[in-house]
ZALUM-272653 format. One record per residue: chain; residue number from 1; x, y, z of N, C-alpha, C, CB in turn; residue in one letter. Coordinates in nm, 2 decimals, padded with zeros to 4 digits. Glycine has a CB too. Example, Ala and Ser with C-alpha at 12.3 -4.5 7.8 and 13.67 -1.06 7.14 Angstrom:
c A	k 1	n.x 01.32	n.y -00.57	n.z 00.78	ca.x 01.23	ca.y -00.45	ca.z 00.78	c.x 01.32	c.y -00.33	c.z 00.78	cb.x 01.13	cb.y -00.45	cb.z 00.90	r A;
c A	k 2	n.x 01.28	n.y -00.22	n.z 00.71	ca.x 01.37	ca.y -00.11	ca.z 00.71	c.x 01.29	c.y 00.00	c.z 00.79	cb.x 01.41	cb.y -00.06	cb.z 00.57	r S;
//
This chain:
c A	k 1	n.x 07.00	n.y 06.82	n.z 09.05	ca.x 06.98	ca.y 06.75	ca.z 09.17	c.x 07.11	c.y 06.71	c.z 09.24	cb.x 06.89	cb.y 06.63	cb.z 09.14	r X;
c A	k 2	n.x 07.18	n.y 06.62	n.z 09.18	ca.x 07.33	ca.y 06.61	ca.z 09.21	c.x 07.44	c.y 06.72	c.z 09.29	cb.x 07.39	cb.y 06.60	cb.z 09.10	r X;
c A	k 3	n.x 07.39	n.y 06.85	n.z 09.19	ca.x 07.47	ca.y 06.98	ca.z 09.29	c.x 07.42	c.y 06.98	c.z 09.43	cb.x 07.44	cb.y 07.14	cb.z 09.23	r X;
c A	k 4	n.x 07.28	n.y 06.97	n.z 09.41	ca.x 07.16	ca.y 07.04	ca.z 09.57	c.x 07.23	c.y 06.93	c.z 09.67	cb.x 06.92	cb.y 06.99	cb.z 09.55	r X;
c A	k 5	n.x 07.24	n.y 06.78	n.z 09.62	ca.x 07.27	ca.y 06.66	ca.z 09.71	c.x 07.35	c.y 06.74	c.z 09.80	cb.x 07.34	cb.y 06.53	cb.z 09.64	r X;
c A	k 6	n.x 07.50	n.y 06.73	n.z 09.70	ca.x 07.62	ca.y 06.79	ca.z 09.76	c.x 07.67	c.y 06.93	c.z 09.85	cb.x 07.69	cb.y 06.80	cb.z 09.67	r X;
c A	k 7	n.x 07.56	n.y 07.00	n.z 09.81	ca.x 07.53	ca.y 07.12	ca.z 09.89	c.x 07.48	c.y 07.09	c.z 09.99	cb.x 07.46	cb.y 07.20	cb.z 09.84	r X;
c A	k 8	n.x 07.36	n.y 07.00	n.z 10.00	ca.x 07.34	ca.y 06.96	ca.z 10.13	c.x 07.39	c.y 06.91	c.z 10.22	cb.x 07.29	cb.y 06.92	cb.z 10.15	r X;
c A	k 9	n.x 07.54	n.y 06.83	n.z 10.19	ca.x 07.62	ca.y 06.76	ca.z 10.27	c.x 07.70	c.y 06.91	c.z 10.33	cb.x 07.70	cb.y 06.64	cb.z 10.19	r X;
c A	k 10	n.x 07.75	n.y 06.99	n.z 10.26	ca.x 07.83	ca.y 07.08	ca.z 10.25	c.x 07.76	c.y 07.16	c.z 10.37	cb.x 07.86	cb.y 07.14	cb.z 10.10	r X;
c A	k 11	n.x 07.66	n.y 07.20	n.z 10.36	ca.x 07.54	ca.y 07.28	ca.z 10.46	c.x 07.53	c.y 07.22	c.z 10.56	cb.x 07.38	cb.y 07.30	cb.z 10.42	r X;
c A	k 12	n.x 07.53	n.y 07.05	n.z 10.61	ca.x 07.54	ca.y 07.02	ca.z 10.75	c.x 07.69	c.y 07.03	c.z 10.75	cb.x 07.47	cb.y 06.87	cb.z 10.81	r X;
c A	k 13	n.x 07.76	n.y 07.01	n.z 10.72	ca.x 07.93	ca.y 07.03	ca.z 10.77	c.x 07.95	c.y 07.15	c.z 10.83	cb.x 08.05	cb.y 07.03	cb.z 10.66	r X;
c A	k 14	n.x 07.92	n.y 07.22	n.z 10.73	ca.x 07.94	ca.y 07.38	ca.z 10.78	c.x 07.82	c.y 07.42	c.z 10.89	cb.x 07.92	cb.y 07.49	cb.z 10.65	r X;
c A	k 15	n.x 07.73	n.y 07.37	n.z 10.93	ca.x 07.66	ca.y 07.44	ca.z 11.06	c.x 07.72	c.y 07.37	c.z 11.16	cb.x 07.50	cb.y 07.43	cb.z 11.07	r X;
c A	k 16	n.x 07.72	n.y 07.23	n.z 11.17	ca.x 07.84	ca.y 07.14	ca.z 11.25	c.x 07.92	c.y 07.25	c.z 11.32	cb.x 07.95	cb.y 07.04	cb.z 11.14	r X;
c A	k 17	n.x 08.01	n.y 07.25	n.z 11.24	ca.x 08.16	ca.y 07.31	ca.z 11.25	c.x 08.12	c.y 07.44	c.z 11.33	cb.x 08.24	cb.y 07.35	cb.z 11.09	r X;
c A	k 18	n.x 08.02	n.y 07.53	n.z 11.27	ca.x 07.93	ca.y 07.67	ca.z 11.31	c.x 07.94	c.y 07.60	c.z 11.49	cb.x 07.73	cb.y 07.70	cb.z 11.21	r X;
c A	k 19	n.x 07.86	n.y 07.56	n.z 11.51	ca.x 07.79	ca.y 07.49	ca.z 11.62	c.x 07.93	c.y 07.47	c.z 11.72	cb.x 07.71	cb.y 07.35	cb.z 11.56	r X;
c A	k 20	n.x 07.99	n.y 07.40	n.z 11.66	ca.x 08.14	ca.y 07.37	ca.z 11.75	c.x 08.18	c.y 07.48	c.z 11.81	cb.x 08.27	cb.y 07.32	cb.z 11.65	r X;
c A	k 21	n.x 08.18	n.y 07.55	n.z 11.76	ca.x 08.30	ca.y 07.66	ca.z 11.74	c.x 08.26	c.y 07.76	c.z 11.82	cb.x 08.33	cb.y 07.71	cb.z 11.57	r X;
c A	k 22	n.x 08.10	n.y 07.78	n.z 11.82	ca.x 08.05	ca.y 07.90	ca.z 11.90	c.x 08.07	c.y 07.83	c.z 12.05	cb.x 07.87	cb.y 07.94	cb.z 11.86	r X;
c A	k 23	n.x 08.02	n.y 07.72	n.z 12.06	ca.x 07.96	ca.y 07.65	ca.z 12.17	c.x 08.15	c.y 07.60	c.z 12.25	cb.x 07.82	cb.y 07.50	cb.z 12.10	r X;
c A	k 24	n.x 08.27	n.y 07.64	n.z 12.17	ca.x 08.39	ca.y 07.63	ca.z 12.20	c.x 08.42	c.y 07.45	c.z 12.24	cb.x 08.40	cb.y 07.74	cb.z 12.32	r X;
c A	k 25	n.x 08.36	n.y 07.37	n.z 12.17	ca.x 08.36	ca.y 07.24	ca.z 12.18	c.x 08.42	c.y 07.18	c.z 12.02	cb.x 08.21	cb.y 07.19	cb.z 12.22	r X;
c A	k 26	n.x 08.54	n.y 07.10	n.z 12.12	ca.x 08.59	ca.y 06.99	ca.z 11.96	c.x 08.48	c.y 06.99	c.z 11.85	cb.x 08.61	cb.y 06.81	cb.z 11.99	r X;
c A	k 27	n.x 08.54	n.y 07.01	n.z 11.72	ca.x 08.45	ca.y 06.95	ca.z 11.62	c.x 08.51	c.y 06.85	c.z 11.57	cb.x 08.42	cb.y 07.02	cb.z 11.52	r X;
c A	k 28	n.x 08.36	n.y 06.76	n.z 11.59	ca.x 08.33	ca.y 06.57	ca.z 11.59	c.x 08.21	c.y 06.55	c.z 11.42	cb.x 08.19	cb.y 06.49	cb.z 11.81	r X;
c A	k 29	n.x 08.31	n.y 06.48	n.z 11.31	ca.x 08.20	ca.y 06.46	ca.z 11.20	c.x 08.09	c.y 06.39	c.z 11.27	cb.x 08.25	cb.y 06.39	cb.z 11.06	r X;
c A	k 30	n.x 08.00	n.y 06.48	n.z 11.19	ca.x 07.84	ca.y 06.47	ca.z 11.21	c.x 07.84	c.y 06.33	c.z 11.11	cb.x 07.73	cb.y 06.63	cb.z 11.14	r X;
c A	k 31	n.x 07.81	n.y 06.26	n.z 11.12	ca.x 07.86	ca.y 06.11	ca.z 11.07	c.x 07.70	c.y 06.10	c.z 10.99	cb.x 07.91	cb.y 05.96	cb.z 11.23	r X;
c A	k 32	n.x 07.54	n.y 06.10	n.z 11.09	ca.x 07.46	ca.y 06.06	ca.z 11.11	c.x 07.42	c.y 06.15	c.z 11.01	cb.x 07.43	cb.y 06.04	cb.z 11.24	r X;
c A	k 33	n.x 07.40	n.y 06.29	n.z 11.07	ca.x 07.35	ca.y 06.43	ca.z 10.95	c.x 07.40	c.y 06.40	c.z 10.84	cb.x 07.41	cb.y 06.57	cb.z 10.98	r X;
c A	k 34	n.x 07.52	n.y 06.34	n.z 10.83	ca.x 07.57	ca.y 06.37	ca.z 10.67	c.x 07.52	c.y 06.23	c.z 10.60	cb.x 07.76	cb.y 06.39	cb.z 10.63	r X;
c A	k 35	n.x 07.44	n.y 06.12	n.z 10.65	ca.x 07.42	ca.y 06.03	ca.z 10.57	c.x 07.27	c.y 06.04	c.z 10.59	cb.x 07.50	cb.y 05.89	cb.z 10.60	r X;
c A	k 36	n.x 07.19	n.y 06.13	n.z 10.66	ca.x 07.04	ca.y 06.16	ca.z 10.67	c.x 07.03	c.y 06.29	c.z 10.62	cb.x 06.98	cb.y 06.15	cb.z 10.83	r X;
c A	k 37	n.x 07.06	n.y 06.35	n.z 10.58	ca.x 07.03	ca.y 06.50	ca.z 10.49	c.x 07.00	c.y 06.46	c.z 10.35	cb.x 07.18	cb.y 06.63	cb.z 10.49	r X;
c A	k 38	n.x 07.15	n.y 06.42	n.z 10.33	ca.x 07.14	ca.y 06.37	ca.z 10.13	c.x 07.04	c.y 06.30	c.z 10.15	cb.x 07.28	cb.y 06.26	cb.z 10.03	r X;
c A	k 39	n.x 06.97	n.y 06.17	n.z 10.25	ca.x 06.90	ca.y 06.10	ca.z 10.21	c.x 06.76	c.y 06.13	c.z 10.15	cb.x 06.91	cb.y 06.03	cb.z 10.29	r X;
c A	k 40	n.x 06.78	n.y 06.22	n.z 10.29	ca.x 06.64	ca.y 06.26	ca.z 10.28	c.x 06.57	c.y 06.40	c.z 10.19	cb.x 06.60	cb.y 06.28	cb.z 10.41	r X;
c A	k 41	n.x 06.71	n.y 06.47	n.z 10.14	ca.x 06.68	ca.y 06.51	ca.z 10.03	c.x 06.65	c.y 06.47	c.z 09.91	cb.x 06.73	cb.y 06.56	cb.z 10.01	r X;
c A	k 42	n.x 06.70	n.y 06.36	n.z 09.89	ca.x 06.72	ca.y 06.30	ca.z 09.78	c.x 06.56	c.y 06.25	c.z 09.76	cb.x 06.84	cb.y 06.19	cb.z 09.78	r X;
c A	k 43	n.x 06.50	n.y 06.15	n.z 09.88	ca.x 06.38	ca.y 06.14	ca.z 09.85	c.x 06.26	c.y 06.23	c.z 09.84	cb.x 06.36	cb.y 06.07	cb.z 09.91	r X;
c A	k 44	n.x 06.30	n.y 06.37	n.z 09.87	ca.x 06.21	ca.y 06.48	ca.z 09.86	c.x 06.20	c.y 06.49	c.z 09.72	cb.x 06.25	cb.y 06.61	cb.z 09.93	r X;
c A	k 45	n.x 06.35	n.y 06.50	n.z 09.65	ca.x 06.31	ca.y 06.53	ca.z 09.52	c.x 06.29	c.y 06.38	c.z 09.42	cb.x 06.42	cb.y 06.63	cb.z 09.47	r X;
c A	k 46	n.x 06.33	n.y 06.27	n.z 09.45	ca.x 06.22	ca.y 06.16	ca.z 09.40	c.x 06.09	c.y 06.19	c.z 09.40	cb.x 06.22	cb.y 06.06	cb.z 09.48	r X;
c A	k 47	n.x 06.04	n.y 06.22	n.z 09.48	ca.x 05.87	ca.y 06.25	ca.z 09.48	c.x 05.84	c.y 06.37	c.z 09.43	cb.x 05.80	cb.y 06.25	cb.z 09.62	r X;
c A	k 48	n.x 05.87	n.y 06.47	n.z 09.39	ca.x 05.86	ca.y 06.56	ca.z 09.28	c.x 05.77	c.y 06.51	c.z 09.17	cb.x 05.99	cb.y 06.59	cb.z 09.23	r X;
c A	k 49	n.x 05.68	n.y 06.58	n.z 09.12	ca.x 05.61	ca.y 06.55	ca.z 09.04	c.x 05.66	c.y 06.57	c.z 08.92	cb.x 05.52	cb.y 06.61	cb.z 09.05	r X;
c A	k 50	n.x 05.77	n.y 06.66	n.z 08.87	ca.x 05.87	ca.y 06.68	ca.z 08.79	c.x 06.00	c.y 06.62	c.z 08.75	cb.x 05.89	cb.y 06.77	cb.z 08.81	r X;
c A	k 51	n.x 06.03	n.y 06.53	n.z 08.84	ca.x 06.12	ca.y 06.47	ca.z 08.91	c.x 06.24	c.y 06.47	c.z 08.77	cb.x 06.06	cb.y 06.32	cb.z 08.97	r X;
c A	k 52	n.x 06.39	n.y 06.47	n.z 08.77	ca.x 06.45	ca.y 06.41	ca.z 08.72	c.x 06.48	c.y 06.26	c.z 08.66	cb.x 06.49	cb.y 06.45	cb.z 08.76	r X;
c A	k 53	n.x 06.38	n.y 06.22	n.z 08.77	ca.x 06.47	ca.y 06.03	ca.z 08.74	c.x 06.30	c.y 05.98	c.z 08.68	cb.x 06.55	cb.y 05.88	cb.z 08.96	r X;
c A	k 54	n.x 06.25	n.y 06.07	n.z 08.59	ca.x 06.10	ca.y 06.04	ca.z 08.54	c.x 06.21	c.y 05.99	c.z 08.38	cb.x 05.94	cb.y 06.21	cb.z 08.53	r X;
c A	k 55	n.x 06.34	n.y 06.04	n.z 08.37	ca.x 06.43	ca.y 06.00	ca.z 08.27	c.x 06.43	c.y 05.82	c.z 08.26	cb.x 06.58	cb.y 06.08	cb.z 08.31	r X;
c A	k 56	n.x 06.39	n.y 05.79	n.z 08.37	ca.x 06.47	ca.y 05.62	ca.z 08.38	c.x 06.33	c.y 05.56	c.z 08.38	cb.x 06.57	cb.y 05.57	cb.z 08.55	r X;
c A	k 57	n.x 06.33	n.y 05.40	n.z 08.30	ca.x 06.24	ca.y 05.32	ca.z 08.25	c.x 06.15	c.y 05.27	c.z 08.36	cb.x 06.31	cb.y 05.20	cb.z 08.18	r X;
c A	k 58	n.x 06.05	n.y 05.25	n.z 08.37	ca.x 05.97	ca.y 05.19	ca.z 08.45	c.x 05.96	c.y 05.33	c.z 08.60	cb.x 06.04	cb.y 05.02	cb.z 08.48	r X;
c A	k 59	n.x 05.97	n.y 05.41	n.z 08.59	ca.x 06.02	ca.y 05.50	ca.z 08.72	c.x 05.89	c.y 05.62	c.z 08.73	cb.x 06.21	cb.y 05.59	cb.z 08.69	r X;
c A	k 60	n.x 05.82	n.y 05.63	n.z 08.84	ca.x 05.69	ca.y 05.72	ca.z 08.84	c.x 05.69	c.y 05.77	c.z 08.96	cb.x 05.54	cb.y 05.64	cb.z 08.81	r X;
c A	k 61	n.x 05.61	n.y 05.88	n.z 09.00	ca.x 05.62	ca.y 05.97	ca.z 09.13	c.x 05.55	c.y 05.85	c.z 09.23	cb.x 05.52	cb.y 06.14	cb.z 09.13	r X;
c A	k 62	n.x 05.46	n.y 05.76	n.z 09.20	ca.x 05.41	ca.y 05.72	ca.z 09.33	c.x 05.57	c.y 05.61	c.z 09.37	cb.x 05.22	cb.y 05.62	cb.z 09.30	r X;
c A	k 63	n.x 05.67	n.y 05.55	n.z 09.29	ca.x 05.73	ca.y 05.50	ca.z 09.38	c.x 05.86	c.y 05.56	c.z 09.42	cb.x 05.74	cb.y 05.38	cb.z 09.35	r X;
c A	k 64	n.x 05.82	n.y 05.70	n.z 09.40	ca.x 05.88	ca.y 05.81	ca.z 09.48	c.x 05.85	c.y 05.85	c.z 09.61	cb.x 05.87	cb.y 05.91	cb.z 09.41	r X;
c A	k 65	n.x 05.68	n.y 05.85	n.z 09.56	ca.x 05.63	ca.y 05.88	ca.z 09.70	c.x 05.65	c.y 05.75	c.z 09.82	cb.x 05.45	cb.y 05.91	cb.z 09.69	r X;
c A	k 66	n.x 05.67	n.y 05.63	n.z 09.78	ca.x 05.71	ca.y 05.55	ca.z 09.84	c.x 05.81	c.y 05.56	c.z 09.92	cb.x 05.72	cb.y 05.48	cb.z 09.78	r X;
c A	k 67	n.x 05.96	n.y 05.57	n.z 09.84	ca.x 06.05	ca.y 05.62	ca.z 09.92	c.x 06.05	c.y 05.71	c.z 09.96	cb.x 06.12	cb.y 05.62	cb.z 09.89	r X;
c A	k 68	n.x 05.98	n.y 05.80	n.z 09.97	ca.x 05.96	ca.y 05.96	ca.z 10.05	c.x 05.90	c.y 05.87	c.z 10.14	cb.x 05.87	cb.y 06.11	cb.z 09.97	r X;
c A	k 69	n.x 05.83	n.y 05.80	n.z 10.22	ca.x 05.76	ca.y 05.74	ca.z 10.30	c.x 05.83	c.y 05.67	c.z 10.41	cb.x 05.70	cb.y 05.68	cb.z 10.23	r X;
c A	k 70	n.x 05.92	n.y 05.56	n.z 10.32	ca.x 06.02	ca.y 05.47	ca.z 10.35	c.x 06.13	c.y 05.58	c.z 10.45	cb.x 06.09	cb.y 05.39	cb.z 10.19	r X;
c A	k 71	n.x 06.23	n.y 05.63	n.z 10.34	ca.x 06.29	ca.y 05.75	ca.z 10.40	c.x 06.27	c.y 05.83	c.z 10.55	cb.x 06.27	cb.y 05.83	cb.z 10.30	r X;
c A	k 72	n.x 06.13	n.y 05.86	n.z 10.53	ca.x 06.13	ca.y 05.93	ca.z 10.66	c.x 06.07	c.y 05.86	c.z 10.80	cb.x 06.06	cb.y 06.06	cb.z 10.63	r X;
c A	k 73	n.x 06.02	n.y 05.72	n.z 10.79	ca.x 06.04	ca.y 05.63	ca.z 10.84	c.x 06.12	c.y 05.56	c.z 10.88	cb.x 06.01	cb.y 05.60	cb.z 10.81	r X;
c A	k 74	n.x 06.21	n.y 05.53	n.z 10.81	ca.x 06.36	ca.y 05.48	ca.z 10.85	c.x 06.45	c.y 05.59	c.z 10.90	cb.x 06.44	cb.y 05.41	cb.z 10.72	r X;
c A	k 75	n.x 06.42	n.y 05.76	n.z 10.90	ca.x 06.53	ca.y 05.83	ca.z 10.94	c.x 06.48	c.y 05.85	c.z 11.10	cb.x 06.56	cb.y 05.98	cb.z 10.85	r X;
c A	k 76	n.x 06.34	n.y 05.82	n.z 11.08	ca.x 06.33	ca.y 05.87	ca.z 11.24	c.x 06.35	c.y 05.75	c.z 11.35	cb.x 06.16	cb.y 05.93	cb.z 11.27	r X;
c A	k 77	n.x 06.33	n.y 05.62	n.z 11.29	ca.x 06.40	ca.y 05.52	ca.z 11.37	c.x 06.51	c.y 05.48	c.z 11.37	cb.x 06.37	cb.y 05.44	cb.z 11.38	r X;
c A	k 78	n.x 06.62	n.y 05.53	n.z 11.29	ca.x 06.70	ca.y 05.55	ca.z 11.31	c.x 06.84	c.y 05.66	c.z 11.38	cb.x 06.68	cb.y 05.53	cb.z 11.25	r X;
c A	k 79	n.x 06.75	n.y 05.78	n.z 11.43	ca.x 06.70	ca.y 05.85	ca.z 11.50	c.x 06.73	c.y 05.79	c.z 11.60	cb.x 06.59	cb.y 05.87	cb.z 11.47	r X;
c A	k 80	n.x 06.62	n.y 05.74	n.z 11.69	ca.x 06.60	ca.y 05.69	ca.z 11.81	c.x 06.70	c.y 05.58	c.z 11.83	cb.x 06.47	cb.y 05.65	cb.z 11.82	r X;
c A	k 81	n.x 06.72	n.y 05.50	n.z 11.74	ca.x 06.82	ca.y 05.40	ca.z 11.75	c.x 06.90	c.y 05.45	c.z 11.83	cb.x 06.88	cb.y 05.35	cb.z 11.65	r X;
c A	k 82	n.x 07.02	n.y 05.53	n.z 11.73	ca.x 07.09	ca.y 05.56	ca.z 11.76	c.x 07.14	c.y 05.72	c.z 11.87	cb.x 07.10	cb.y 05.54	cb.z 11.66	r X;
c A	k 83	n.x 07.02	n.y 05.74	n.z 11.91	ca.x 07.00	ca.y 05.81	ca.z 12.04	c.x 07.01	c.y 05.99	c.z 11.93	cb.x 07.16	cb.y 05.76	cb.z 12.20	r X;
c A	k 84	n.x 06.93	n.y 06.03	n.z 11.86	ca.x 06.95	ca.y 06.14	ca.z 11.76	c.x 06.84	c.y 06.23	c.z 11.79	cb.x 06.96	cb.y 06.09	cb.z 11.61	r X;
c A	k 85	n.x 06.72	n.y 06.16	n.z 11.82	ca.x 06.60	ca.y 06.23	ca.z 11.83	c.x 06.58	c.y 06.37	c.z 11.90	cb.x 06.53	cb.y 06.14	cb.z 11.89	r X;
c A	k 86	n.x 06.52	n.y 06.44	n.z 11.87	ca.x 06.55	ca.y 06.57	ca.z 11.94	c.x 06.43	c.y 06.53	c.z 12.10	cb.x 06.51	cb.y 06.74	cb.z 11.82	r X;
c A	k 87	n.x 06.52	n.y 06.57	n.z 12.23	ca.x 06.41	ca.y 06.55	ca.z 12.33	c.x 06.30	c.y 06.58	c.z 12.31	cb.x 06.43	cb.y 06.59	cb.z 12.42	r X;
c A	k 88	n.x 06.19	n.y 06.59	n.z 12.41	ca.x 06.05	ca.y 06.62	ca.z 12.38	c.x 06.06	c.y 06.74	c.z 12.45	cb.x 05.93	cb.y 06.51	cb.z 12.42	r X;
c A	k 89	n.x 06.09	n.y 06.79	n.z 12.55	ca.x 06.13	ca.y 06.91	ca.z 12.57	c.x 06.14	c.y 06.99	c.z 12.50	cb.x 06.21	cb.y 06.92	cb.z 12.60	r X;
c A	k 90	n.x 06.26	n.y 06.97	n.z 12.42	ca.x 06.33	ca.y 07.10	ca.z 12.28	c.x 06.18	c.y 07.07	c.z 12.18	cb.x 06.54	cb.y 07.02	cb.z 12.14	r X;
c A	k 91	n.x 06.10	n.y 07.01	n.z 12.12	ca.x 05.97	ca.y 06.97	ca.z 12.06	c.x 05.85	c.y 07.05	c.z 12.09	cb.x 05.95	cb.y 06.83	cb.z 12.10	r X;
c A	k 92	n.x 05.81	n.y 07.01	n.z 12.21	ca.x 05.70	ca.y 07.04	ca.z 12.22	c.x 05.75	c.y 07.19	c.z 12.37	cb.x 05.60	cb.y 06.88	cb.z 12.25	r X;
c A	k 93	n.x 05.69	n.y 07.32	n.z 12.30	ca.x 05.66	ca.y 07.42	ca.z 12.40	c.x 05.56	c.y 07.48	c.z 12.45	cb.x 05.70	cb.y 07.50	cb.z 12.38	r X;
c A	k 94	n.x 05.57	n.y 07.49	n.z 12.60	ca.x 05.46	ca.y 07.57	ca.z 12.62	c.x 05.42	c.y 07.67	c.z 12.61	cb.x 05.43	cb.y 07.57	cb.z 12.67	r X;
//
């Protein structure tokens, strides 16, 4: 799980950077992506029915599923907060 985390940070950097580079615009760390990817991977695999952290005392999928809940609740208003949200445009097509 630890490797996947770090891979996932490593995967938004590198599309970032991708993204920059095509589009011929400075590359600016993705500040936001890199602290909402791990997160929200991380709570994907909390909630795993198999989970690794079933290793730790008192620890069960439902308050995994919790934070898998929490998590993607807090990423989408955080999200908006911070002006991240993808328009409704790019969202919804006709």
């Amino acid at each position: 799980m630890w490797v996947f985390l770090g891979v996932t940070a490593l995967l938004v950097l590198g599309l970032s950077y991708g993204k920059a580079r095509r589009s011929g615009k400075q590359f600016n760390w993705p500040l936001f992506e890199l602290l909402v990817a791990p997160l929200a991977f991380a709570g994907w695999a909390m909630a795993l029915p198999d989970t690794p952290l079933l290793d730790f005392k008192g620890y069960n999928t439902a308050i995994g599923g919790f934070i898998l809940l929490a998590l993607t609740v807090g990423t989408a208003v955080l999200a908006y907060i911070f002006n991240k949200s993808p328009d409704y445009e790019k969202v919804v097509t006709s």
